[in-house]
TIMINU-476000 format. One line per field, with one value per residue (C-alpha): residue in one letter; y, z, x; residue number from 1. Coordinates in nm, 3 decimals. Example, Ala and Ser with C-alpha at 12.3 -4.5 7.8 and 13.67 -1.06 7.14 Angstrom:
2
type c(A; S)
north c(-0.450; -0.106)
up c(0.780; 0.714)
east c(1.230; 1.367)
seq c(1; 2)
This chain:
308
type c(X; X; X; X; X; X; X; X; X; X; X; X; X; X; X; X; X; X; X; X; X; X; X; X; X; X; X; X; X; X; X; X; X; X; X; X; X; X; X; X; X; X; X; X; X; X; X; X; X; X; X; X; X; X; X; X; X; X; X; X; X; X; X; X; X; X; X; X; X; X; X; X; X; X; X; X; X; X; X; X; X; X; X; X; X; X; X; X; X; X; X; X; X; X; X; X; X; X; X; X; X; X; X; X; X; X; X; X; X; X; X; X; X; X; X; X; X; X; X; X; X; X; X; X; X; X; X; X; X; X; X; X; X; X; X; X; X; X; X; X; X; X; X; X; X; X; X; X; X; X; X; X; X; X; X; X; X; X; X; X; X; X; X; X; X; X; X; X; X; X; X; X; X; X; X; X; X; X; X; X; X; X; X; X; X; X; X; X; X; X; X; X; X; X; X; X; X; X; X; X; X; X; X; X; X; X; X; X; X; X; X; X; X; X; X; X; X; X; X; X; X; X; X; X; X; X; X; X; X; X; X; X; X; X; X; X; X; X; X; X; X; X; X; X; X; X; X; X; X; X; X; X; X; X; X; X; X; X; X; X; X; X; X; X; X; X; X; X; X; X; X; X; X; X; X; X; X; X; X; X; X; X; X; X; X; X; X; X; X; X; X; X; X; X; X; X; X; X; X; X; X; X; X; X; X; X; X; X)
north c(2.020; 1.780; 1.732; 1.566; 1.788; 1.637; 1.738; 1.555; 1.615; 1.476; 1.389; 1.122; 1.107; 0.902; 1.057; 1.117; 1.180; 1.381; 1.372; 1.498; 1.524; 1.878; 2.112; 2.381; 2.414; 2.661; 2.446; 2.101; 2.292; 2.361; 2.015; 1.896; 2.120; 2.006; 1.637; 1.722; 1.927; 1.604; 1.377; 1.636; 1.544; 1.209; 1.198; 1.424; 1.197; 0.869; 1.006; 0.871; 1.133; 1.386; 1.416; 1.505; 1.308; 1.049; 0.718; 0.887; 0.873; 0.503; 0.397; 0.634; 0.485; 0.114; -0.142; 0.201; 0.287; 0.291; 0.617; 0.791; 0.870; 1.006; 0.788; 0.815; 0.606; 0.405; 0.217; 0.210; 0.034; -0.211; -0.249; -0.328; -0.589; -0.777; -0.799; -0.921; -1.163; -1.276; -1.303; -1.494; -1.220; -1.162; -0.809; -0.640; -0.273; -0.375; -0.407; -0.103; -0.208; -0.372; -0.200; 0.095; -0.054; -0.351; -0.254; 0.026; 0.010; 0.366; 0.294; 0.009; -0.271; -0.517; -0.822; -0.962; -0.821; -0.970; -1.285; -1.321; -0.934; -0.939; -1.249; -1.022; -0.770; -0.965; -1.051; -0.749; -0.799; -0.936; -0.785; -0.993; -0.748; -0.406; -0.390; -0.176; -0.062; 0.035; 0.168; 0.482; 0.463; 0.367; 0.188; 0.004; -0.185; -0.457; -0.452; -0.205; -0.104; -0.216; 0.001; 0.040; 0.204; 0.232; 0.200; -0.049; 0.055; 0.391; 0.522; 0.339; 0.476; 0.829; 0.732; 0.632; 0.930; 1.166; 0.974; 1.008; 1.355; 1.445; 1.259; 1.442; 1.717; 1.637; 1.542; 1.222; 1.109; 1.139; 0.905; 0.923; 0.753; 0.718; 0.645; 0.358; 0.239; 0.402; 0.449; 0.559; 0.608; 0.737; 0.782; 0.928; 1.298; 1.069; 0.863; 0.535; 0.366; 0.372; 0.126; -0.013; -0.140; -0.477; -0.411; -0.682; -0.742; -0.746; -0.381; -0.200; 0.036; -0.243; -0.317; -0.697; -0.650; -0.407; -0.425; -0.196; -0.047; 0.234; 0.207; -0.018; 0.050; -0.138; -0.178; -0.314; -0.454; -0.563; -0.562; -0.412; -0.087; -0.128; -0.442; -0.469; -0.769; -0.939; -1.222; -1.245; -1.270; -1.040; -0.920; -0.717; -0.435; -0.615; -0.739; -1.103; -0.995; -1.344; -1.385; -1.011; -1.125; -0.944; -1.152; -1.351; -1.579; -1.289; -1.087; -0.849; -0.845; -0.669; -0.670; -0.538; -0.441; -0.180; -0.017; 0.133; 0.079; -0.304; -0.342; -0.141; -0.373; -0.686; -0.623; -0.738; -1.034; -1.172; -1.109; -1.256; -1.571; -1.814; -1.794; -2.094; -1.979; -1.611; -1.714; -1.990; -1.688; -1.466; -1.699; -1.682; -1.281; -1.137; -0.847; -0.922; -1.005; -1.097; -1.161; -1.269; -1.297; -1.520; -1.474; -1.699; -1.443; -1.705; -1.563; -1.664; -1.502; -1.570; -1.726; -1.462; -1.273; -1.309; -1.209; -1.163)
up c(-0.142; -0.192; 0.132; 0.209; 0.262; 0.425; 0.516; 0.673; 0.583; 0.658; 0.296; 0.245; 0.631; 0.641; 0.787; 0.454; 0.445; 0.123; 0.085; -0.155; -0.214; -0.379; -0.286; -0.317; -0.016; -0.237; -0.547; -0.271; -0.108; -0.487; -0.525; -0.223; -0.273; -0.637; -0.465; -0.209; -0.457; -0.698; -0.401; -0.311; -0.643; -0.631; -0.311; -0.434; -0.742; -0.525; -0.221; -0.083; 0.133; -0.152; -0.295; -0.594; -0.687; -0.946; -0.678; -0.495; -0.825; -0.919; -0.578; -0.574; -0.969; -0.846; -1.010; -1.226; -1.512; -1.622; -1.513; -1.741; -1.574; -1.631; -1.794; -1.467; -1.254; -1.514; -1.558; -1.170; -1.155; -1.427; -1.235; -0.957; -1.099; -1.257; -0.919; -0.827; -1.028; -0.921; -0.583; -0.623; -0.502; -0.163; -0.300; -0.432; -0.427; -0.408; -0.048; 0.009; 0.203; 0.514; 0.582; 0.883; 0.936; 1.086; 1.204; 1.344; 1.505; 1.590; 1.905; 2.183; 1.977; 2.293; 2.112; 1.719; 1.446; 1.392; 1.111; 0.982; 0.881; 0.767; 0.540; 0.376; 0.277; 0.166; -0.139; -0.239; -0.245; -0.550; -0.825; -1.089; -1.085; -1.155; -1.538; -1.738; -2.071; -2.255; -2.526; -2.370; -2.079; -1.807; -1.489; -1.375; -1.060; -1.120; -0.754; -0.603; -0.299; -0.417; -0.301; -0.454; -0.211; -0.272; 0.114; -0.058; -0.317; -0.324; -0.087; -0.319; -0.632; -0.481; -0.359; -0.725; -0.889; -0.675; -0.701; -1.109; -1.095; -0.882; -1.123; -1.403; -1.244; -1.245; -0.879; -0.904; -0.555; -0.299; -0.066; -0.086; 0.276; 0.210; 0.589; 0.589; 0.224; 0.130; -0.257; -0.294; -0.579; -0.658; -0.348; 0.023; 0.003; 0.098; -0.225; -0.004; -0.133; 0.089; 0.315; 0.543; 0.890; 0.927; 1.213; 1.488; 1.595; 1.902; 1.941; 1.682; 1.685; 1.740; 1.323; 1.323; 0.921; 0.746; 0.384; 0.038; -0.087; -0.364; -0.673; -0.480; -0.274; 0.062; 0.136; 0.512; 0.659; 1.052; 1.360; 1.579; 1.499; 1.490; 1.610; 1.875; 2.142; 2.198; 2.443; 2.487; 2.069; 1.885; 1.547; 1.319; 1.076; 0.793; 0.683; 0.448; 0.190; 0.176; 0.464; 0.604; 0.893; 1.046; 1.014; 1.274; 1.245; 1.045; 1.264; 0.937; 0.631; 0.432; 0.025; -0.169; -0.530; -0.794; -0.813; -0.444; -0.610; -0.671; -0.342; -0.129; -0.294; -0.263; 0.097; 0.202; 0.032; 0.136; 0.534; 0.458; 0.199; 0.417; 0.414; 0.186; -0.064; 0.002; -0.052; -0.341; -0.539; -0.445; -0.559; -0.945; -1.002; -1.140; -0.941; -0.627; -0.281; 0.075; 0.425; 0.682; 1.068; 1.216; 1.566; 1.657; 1.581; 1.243; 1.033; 0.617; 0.324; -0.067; -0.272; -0.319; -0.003; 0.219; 0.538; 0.784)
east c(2.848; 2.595; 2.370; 2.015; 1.686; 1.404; 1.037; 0.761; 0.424; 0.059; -0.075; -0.332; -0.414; -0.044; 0.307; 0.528; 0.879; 1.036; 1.418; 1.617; 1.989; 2.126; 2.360; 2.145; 1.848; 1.617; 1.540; 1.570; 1.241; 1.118; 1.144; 1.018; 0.694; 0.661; 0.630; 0.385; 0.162; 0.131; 0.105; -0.210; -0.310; -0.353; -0.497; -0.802; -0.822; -0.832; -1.030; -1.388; -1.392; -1.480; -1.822; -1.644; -1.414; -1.415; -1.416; -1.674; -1.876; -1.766; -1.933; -2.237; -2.303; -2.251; -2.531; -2.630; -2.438; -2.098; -1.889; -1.628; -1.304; -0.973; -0.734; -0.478; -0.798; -0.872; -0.525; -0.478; -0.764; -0.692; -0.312; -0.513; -0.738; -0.399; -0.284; -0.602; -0.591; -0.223; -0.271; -0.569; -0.846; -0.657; -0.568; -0.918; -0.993; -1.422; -1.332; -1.461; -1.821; -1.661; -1.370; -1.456; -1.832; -1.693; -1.363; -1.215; -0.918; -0.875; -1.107; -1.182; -1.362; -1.450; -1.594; -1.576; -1.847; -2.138; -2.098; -2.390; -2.326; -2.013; -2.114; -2.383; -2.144; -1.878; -2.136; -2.014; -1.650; -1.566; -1.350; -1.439; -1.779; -1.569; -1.579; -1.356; -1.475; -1.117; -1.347; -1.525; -1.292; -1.548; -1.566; -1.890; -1.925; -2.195; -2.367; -2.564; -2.340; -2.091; -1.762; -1.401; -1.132; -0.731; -0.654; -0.424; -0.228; -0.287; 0.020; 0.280; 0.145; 0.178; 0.563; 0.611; 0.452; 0.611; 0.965; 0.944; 0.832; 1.130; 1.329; 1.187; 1.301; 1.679; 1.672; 1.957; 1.897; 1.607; 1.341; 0.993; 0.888; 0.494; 0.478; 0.686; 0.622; 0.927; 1.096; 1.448; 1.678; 2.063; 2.272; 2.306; 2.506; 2.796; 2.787; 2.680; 2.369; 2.047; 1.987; 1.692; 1.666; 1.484; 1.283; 1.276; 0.932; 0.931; 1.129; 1.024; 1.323; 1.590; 1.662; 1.788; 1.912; 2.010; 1.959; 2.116; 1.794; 1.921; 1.672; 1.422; 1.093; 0.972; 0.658; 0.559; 0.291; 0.262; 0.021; 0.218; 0.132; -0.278; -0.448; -0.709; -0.719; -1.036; -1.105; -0.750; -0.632; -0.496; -0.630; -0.416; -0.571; -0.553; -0.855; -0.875; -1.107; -1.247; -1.368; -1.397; -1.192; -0.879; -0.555; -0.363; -0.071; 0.193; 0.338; 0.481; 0.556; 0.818; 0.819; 1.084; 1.032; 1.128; 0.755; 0.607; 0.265; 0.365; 0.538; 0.226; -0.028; 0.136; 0.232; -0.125; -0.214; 0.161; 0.004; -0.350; -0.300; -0.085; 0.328; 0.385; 0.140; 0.255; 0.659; 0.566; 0.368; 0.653; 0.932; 0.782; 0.762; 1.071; 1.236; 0.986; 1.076; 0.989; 1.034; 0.767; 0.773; 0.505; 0.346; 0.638; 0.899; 1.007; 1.145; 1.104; 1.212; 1.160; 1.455; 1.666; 1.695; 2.043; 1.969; 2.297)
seq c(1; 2; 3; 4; 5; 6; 7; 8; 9; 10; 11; 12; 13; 14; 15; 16; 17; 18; 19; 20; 21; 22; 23; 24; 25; 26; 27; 28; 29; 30; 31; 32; 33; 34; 35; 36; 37; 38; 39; 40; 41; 42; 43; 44; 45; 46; 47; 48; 49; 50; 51; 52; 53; 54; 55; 56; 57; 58; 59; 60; 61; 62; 63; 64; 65; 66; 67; 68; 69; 70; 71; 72; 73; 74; 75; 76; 77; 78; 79; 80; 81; 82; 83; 84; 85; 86; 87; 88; 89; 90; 91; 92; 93; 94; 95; 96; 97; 98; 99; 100; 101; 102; 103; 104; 105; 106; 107; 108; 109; 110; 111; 112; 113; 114; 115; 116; 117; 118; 119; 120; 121; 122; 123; 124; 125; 126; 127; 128; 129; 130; 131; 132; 133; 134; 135; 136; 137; 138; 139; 140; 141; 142; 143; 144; 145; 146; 147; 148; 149; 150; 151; 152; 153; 154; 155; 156; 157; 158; 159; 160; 161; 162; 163; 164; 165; 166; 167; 168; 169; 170; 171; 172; 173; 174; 175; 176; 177; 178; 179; 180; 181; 182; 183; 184; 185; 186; 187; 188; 189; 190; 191; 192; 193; 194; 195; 196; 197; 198; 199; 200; 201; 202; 203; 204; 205; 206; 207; 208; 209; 210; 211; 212; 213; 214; 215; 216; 217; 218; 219; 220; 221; 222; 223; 224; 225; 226; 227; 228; 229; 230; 231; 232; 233; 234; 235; 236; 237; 238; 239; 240; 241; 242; 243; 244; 245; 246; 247; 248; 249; 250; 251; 252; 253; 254; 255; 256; 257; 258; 259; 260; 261; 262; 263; 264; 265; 266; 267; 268; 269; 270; 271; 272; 273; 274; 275; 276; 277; 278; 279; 280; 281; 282; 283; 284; 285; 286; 287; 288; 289; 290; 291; 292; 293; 294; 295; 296; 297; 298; 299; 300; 301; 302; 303; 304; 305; 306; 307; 308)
């Protein structure tokens, strides 16, 4: 009898969720681990923790020379600069220098960074200056300093990659739940497709849609879960790479979209670039959708979203 096996687990400092359906529990947890190990994987590959892996050198070789990397980094970052160049710049992996220096959410920030420094850095953001050599398979960042992070887009490409190695596998149906930035194909044990609870801002656990989801990712973004207040304004932890500022004005953002690495990128530059830009860019990509709740609890959604 066909059932669902889950297991949570801290990878990539995020709260994942496995789940796969079988009706036998000793290959589900061979599954499951298989999942976690390649998830593990990635994370080492991506890391700027890690003096040793191959980000950590892109950054520490910035304005120097050219580093060779695997081919795996290499085409993530070339995904990355086509979305880039999609959403206009308001999704770019140089963002790197003012990300933590400036804000940190994780403790009480009691007044707004310093402009004049944050305008210095932001010289730095710019993705146009990460050049990909296809040739000898290298990646040079232009500026001295310069920094490239996948705080962004990395989560969803570990969902996908562990979803398709699971389905290389043989598992039929299953849920990778990259902390929210979820990816789900085939069925529930019941034979009932997956579905997804809207979540109402303003109560979190009270879902005001439900939505079928089988074969599909979601990808969220919203400041309800870290934001700091400062002289009485809220500012959300999602940073506009333009002007190095937190947001304000989207209260979340929810994309839907075959690919978790399409759907986790694209779920910030929907909250930073302005909802009728955001659902107007939206509205002309195949097999990509939205919805958006401003500070006003509005809600929007692109062209081919029914909500009940």
């Amino acid at each position: 009898m066909l059932r669902e096996f889950k297991r949570p687990q801290k990878l990539m400092g995020n709260a994942f969720e496995i789940t796969v359906v079988s009706d036998d529990e000793n290959s589900a947890n061979q599954h499951i681990d298989a999942a976690i190990n390649e998830i593990r994987r990635i994370e080492k590959l991506l890391t700027t923790f890690n003096e040793e892996s191959q980000t950590n050198l892109i950054n520490r070789n910035a304005g120097i020379k050219p580093v060779k990397v695997d081919w795996e980094i290499f085409d993530l970052i070339e995904r990355s600069l086509r979305i880039s160049r999609i959403t206009d710049g308001y999704f770019d992996i140089s963002y790197g220098g003012i990300d933590k220096s400036f804000w940190n959410f994780d403790r009480e920030m009691k007044e707004l960074p310093n402009p004049e420094l944050i305008k210095d850095h932001l010289k730095l953001v710019n993705y146009q200056n990460i050049i990909l050599t296809r040739e000898k398979q290298t990646v040079f960042l232009k500026e001295k300093d310069m920094r490239i992070g996948f705080g962004g887009i990395g989560k969803g490409y570990a969902a996908e990659m562990a979803k398709q190695m699971l389905q290389n596998r043989g598992v039929n149906s299953g849920i990778v739940n990259a902390s929210g930035d979820l990816t789900t194909w085939g069925n529930q044990a019941d034979g009932k497709p997956w579905t997804v609870g809207i979540a109402d801002p303003d109560n979190a656990k009270q879902p005001f849609s439900y939505m079928n989801i089988t074969n599909m990712a979601v990808a969220t973004s919203g400041n309800y879960e870290k934001f700091v207040v400062i002289n009485g304004k809220k500012y959300s932890h999602t940073i506009n790479p333009k002007t190095g500022m937190p947001v304000s004005g989207v209260k979340s953002v929810t994309i839907f979209c075959p690919n978790a690495e399409i759907a986790d990128a694209m779920a910030t530059p929907v909250s930073i670039m302005g909802i009728d830009a955001a659902l107007n860019m939206i509205n002309q990509i195949n097999h990509l959708e939205c919805i958006i709740i401003d500070d006003q609890d509005k809600i929007y959604s692109s062209q081919n979203i029914n909500l009940k």
